[in-house]
C-alpha positions as a Markdown table, in Angstrom:
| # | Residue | x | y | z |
|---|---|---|---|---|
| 1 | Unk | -73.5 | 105.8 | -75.6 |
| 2 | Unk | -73.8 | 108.6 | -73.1 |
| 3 | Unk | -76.5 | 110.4 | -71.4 |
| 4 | Unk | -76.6 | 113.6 | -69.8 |
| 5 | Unk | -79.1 | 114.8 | -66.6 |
| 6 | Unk | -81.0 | 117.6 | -67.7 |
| 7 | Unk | -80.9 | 119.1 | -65.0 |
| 8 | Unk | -77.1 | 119.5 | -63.7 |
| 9 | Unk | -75.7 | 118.5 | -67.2 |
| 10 | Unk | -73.7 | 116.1 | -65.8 |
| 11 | Unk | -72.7 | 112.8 | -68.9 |
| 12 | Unk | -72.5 | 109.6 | -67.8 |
| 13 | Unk | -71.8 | 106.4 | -70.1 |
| 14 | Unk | -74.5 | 103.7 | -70.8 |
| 15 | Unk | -75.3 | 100.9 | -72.6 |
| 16 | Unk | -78.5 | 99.4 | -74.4 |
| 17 | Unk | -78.8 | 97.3 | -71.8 |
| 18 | Unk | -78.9 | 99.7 | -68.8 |
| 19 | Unk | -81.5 | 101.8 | -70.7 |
| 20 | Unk | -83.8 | 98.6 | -70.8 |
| 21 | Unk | -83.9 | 98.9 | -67.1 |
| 22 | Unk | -86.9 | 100.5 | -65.6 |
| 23 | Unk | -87.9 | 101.6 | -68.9 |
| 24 | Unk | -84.6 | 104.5 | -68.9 |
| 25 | Unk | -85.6 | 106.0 | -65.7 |
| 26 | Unk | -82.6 | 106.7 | -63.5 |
| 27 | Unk | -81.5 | 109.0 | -60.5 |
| 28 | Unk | -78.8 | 111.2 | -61.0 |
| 29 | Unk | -75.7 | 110.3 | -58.7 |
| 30 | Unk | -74.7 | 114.3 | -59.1 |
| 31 | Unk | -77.9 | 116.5 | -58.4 |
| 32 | Unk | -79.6 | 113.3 | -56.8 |
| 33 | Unk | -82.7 | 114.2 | -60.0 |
| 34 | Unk | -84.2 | 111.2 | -61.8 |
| 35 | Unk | -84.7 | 111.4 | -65.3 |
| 36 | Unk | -85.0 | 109.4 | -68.1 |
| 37 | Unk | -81.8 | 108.6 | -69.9 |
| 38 | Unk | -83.1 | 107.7 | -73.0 |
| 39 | Unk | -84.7 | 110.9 | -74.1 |
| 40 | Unk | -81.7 | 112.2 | -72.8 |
| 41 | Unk | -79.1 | 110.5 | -74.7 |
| 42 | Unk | -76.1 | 112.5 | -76.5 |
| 43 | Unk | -75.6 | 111.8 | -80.1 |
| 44 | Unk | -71.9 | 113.9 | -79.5 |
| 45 | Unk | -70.1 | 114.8 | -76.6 |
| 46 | Unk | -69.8 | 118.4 | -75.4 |
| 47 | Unk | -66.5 | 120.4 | -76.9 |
| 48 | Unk | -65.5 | 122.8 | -74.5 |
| 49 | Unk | -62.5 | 125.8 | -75.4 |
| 50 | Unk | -62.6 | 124.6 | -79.1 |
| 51 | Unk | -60.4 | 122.0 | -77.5 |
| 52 | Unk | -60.9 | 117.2 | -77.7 |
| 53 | Unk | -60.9 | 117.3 | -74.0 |
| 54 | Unk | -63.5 | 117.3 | -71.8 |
| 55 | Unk | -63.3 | 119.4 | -68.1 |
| 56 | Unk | -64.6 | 117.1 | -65.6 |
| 57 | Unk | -64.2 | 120.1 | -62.7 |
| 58 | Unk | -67.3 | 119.9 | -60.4 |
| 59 | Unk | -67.0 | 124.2 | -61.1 |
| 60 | Unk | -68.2 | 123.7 | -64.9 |
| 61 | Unk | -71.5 | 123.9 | -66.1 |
| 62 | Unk | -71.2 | 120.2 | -67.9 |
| 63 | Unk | -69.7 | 117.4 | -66.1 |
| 64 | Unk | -68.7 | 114.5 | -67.2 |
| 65 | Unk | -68.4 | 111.6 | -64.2 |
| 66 | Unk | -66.3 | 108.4 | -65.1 |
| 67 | Unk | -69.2 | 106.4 | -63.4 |
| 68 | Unk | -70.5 | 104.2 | -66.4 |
| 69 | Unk | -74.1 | 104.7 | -65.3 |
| 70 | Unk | -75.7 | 107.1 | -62.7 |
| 71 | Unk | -76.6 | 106.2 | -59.5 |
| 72 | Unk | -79.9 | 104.9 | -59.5 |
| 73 | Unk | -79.0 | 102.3 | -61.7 |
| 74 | Unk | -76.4 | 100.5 | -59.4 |
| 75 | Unk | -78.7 | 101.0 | -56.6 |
| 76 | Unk | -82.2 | 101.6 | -56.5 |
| 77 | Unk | -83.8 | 100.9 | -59.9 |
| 78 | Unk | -87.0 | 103.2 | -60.7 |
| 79 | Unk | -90.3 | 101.4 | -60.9 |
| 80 | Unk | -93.1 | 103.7 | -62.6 |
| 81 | Unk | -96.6 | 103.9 | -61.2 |
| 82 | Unk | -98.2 | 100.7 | -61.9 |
| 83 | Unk | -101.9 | 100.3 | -63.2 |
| 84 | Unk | -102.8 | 97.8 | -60.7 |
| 85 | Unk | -103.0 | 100.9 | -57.7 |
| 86 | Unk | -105.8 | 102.2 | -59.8 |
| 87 | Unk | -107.5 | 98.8 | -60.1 |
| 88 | Unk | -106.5 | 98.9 | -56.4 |
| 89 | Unk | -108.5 | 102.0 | -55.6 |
| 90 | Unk | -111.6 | 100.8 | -57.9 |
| 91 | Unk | -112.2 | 97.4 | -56.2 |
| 92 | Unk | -111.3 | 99.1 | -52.6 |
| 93 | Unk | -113.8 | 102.1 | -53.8 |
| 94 | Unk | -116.6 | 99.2 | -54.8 |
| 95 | Unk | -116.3 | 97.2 | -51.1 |
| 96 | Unk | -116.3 | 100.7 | -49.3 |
| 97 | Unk | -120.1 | 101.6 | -51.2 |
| 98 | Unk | -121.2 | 98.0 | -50.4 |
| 99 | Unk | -120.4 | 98.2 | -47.2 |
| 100 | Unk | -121.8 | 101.5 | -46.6 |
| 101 | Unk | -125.0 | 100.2 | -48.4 |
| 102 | Unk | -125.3 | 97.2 | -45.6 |
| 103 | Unk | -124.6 | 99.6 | -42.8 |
| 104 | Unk | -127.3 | 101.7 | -43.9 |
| 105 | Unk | -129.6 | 99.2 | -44.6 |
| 106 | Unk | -129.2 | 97.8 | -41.1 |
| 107 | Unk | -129.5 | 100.9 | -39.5 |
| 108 | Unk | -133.0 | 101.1 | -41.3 |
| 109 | Unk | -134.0 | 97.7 | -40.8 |
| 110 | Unk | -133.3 | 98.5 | -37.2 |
| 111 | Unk | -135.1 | 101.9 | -36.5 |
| 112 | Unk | -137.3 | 101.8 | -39.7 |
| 113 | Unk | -138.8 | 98.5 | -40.2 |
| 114 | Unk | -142.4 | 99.0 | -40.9 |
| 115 | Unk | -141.1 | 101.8 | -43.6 |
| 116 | Unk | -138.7 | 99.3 | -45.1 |
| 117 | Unk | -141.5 | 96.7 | -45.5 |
| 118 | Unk | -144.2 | 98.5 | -46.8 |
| 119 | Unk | -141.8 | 100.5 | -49.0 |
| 120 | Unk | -143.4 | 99.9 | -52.4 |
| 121 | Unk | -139.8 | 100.0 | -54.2 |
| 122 | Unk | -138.0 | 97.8 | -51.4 |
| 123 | Unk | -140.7 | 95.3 | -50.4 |
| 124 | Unk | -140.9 | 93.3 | -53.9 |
| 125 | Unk | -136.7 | 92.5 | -52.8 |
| 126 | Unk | -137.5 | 91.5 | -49.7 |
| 127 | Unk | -140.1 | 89.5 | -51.0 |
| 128 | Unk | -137.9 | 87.9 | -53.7 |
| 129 | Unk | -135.5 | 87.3 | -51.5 |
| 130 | Unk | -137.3 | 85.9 | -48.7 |
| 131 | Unk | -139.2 | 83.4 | -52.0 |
| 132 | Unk | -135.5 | 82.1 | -52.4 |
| 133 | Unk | -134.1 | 82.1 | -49.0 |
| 134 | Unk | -137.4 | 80.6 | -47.5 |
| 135 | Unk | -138.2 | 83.0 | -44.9 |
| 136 | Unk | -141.0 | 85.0 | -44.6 |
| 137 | Unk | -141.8 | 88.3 | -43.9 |
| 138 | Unk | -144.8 | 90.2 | -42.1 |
| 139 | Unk | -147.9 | 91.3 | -43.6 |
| 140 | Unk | -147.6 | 95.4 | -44.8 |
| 141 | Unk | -150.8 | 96.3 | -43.1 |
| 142 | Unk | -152.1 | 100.1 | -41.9 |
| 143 | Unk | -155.8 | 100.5 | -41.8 |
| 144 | Unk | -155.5 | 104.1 | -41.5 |
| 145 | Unk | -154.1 | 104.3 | -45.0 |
| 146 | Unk | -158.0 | 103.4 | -46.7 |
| 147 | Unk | -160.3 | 106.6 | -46.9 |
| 148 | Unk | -163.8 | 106.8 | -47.9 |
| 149 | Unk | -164.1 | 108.7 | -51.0 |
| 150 | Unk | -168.0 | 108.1 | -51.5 |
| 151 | Unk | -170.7 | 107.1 | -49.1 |
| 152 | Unk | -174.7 | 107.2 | -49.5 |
| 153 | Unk | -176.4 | 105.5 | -46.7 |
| 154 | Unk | -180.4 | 105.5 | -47.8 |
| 155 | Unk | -183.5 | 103.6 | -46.5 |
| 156 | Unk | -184.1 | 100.5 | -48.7 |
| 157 | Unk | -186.6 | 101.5 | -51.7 |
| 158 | Unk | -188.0 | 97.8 | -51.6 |
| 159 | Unk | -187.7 | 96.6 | -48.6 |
| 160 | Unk | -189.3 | 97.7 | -45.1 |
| 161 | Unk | -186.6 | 98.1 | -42.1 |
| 162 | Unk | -183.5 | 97.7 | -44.3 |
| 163 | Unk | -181.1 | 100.4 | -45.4 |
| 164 | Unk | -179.2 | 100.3 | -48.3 |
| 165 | Unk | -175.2 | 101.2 | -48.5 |
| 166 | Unk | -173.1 | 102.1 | -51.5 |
| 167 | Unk | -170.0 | 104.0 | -51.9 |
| 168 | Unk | -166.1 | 103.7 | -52.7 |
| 169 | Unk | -163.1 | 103.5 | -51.0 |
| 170 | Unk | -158.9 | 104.2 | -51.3 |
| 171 | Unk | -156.1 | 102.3 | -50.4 |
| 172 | Unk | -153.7 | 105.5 | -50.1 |
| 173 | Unk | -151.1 | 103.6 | -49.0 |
| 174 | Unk | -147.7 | 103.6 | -51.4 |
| 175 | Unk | -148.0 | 99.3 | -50.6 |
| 176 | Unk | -150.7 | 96.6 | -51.3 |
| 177 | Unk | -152.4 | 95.1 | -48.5 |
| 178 | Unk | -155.3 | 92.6 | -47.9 |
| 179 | Unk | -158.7 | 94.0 | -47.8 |
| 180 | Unk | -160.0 | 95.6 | -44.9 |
| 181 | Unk | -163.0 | 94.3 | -42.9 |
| 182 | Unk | -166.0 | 97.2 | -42.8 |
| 183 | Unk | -167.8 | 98.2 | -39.7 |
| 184 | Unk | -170.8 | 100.4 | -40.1 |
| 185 | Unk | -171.9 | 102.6 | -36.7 |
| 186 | Unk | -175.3 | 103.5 | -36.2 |
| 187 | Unk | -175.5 | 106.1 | -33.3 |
| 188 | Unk | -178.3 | 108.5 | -31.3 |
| 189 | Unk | -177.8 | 111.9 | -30.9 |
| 190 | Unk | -176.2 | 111.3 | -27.6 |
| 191 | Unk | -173.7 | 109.5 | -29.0 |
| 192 | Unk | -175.0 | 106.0 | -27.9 |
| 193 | Unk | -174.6 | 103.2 | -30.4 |
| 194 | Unk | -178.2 | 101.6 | -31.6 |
| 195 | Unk | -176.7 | 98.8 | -34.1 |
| 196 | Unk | -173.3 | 98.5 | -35.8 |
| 197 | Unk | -172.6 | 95.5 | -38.9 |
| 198 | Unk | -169.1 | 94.2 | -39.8 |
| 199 | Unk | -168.6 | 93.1 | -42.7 |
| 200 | Unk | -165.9 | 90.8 | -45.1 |
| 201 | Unk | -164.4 | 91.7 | -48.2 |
| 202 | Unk | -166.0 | 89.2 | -49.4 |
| 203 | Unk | -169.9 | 90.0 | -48.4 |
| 204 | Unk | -169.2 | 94.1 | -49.2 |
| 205 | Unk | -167.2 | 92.8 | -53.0 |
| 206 | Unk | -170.5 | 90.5 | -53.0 |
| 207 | Unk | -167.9 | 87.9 | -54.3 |
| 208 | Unk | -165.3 | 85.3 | -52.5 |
| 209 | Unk | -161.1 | 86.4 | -52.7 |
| 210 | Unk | -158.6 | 84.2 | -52.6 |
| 211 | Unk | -157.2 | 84.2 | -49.1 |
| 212 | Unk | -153.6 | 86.1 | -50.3 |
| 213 | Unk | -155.8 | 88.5 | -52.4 |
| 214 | Unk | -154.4 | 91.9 | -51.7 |
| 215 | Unk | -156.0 | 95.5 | -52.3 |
| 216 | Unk | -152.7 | 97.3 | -54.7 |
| 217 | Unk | -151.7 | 100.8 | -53.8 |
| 218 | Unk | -153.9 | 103.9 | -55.3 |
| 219 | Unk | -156.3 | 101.2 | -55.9 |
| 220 | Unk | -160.1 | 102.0 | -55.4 |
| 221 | Unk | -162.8 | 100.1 | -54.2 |
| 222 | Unk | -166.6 | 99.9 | -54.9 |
| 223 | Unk | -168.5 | 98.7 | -52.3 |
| 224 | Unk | -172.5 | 98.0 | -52.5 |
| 225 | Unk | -174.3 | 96.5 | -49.3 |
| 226 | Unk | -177.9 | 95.8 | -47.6 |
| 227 | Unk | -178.4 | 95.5 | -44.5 |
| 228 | Unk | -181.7 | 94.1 | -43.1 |
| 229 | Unk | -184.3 | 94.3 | -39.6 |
| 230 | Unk | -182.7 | 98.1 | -39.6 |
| 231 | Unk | -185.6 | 98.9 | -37.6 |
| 232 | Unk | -184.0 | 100.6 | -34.3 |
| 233 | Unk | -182.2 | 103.5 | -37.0 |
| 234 | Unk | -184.6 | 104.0 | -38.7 |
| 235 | Unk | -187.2 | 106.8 | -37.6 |
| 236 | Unk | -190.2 | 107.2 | -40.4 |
| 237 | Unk | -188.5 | 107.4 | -43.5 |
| 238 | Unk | -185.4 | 109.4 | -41.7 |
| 239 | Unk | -181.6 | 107.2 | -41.1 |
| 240 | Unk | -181.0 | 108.4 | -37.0 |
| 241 | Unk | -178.4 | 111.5 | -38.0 |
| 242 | Unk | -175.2 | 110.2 | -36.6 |
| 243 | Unk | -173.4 | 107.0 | -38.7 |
| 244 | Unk | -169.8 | 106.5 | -39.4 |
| 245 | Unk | -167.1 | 103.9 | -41.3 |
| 246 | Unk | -164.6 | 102.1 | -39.5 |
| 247 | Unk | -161.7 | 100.3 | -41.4 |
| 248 | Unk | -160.6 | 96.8 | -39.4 |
């Protein structure tokens, strides 16, 4: 059989057995080209001058070497690409995002803690994975996040020298936390404090909690309270002007 390099023309001789070597793939010994010999394989040799004989001068256009098989063949046998540099590049690609993913968490954990924990996406994680790893983790807690949507402070209709509290508030916060303690601020007009009340969940729910019972985000709260021997805030059947809320 012979096989000719597409792209000097130069025919060489092979056999079956050289074309099941790196799949046909050879390197021409002439125009130092690889090709593959057997989509290049003759079924007739050249005529050249109407004549049998073939010119083997290096000056033709087809040459004819009496090499049995190019080059590449003898010395360097072609390997094509293999599939396993792609699987390469996938499994190299995966450990590169995971560690990128643990840098970045670090880096957070580092300079963003408190957003990390009380990051209503991330926290149930780090809760499940502290549940099997047996650590634990602090409380998410920010007072400022509860705001007073409703608030009527009133003089008891029943009861003499009592005052009587309703209203609701929001945990804003994008987390659950436990339930704030209330403190109610009675004050003169010069700012001095006459009587201030703290109070539980459990006295302004008017019902026990268990002790992990935590207020969930968005969540809204109805509170409903009455407070007794109110006496020193109230003037005739007036509340002294200045009272506020405080979340603790």
């Amino acid at each position: 059989m012979h096989t000719q390099c597409p792209y000097c023309q130069t025919i060489f001789n092979v056999t079956a057995a050289h074309l099941n070597i790196a799949q046909g793939h050879v390197r021409c010994s002439h125009c130092r080209n690889i090709f593959n010999a057997t989509n290049s394989l003759l079924q007739e040799l050249p005529r050249e001058d109407g004549t049998d004989e073939f010119n083997i001068g290096e000056d033709q256009t087809t040459h004819f070497q009496d090499e049995d098989i190019p080059e590449l063949l003898q010395e360097d046998i072609y390997e094509p690409p293999s599939g396993r540099s792609w699987k390469s590049l996938f499994w190299w690609g995966i450990i590169v995002i995971i560690l990128a993913g643990l840098l970045t968490a670090q880096l957070m954990w580092f300079f963003k803690r408190d957003e990390v924990l009380q990051h209503a996406q991330i926290r149930p994680w780090l809760d499940l994975f502290c549940y099997n790893f047996l650590c634990t983790l602090p409380t998410t807690r920010d007072v400022t996040r509860f705001k007073i949507e409703h608030l009527m402070v009133q003089i008891h209709p029943e009861r003499s020298n009592a005052i009587q509290v309703e209203g609701t508030f929001i945990n804003e916060a994008i987390f659950s936390q436990p339930y704030p303690d209330l403190q109610l601020i009675f004050e003169d007009y010069n700012g001095q404090i006459l009587d201030e009340r703290r109070f539980t969940a459990a006295e302004y729910l008017q019902q026990s909690l268990p002790e992990d019972q935590q207020l969930e985000a968005k969540s809204t709260v109805h509170i409903k309270l009455e407070l007794k021997e109110m006496g020193e805030v109230i003037e005739g059947k007036q509340i002294v002007e200045s009272y506020r809320f405080e979340f603790l």
